[in-house]
C-alpha positions in Angstrom: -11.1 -22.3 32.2 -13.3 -19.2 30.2 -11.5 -17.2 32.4 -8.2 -18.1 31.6 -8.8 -18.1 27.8 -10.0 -14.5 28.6 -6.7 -13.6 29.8 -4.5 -15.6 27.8 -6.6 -14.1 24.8 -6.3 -10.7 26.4 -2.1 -10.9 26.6 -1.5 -11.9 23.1 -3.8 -9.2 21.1 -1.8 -6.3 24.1 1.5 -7.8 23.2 1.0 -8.2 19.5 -0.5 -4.4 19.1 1.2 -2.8 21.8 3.5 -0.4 20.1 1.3 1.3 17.9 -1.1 2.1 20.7 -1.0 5.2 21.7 -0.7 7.0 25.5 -1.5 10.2 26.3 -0.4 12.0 29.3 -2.4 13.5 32.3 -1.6 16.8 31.2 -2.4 16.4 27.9 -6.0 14.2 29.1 -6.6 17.5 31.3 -6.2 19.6 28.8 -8.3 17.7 26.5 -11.0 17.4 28.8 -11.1 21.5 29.8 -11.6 22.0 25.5 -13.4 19.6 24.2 -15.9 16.2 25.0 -14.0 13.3 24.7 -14.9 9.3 24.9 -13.4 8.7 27.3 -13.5 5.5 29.1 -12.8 3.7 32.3 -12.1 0.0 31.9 -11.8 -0.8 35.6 -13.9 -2.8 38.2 -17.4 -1.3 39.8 -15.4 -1.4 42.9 -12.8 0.3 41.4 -15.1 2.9 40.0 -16.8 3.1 43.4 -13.5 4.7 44.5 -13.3 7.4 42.4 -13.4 8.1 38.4 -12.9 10.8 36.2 -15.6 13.3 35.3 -17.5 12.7 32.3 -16.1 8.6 31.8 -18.0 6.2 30.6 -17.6 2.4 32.4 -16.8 -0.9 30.5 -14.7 -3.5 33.1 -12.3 -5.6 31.1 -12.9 -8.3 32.9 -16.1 -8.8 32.0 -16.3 -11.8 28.8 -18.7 -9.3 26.9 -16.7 -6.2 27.7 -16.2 -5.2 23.7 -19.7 -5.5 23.2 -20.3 -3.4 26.3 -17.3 -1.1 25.2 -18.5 -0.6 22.0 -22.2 0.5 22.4 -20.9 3.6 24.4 -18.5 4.7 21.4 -18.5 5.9 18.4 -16.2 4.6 16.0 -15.4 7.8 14.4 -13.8 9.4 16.9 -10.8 8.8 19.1 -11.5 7.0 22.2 -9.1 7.5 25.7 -8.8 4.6 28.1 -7.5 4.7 31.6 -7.6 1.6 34.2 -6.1 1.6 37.6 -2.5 1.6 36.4 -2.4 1.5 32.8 -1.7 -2.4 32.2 -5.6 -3.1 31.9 -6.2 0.2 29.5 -3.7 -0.7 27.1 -5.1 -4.1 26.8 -8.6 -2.4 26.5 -7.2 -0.4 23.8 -5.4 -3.1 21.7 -9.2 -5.1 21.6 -10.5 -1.4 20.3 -8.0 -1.1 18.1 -8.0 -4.1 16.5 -11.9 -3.6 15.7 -10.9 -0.2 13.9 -11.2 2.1 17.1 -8.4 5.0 17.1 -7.0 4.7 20.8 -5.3 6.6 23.4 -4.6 5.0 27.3 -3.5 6.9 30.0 -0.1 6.5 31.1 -0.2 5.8 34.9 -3.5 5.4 35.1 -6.3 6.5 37.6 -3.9 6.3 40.9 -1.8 8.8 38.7 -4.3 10.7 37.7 -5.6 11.2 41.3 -2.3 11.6 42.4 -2.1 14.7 40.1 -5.4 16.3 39.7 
């Protein structure tokens, strides 16, 4: 049952914020990450992760009941924070919980599997 609030939970705050979130592409994320440091952060699974990540990302799984509190010790507030899951459904999720705690948010489009795909 707590894991099916989680989600249910999870699908109203992504569909109720979903269109002023944000996505940034992979060329622009490559870009970003050649100039500057970035938050960035990956929202997928320790297995996931195990796989394969982008350099530099910090690790927060979604699925986890505490992940804001988890989330939200890595980051600071202040500045924009980039998302990216496997395929981009879980990161914009991610990024509508950031958002509505006052986080400015950017997800991926496509994801890691784009990403590697790409890069």
């Amino acid at each position: 049952m707590r894991y099916f609030m989680f989600f249910f939970g999870i699908f109203f705050v992504s569909c109720g914020n979903s269109q002023d979130i944000k996505k940034i592409s992979n060329t622009e994320l490559k870009q970003l990450l050649s100039k500057e440091k970035i938050q960035l952060l990956d929202v997928r699974t320790p297995e996931e992760v195990s796989e394969g990540f982008i350099k530099s990302a910090k690790f927060a799984n979604l699925f986890d009941a505490d992940f804001y509190q988890k989330a939200s010790a890595q980051l600071d507030k202040s500045k924009p924070v980039y998302l990216y899951c496997r395929t981009s459904n879980r990161s914009s999720a991610a990024a509508a919980i950031l958002k509505e705690k006052g986080f400015n948010v950017y997800f991926l489009e496509g994801g890691y599997t784009k990403w590697k795909s790409k890069n």
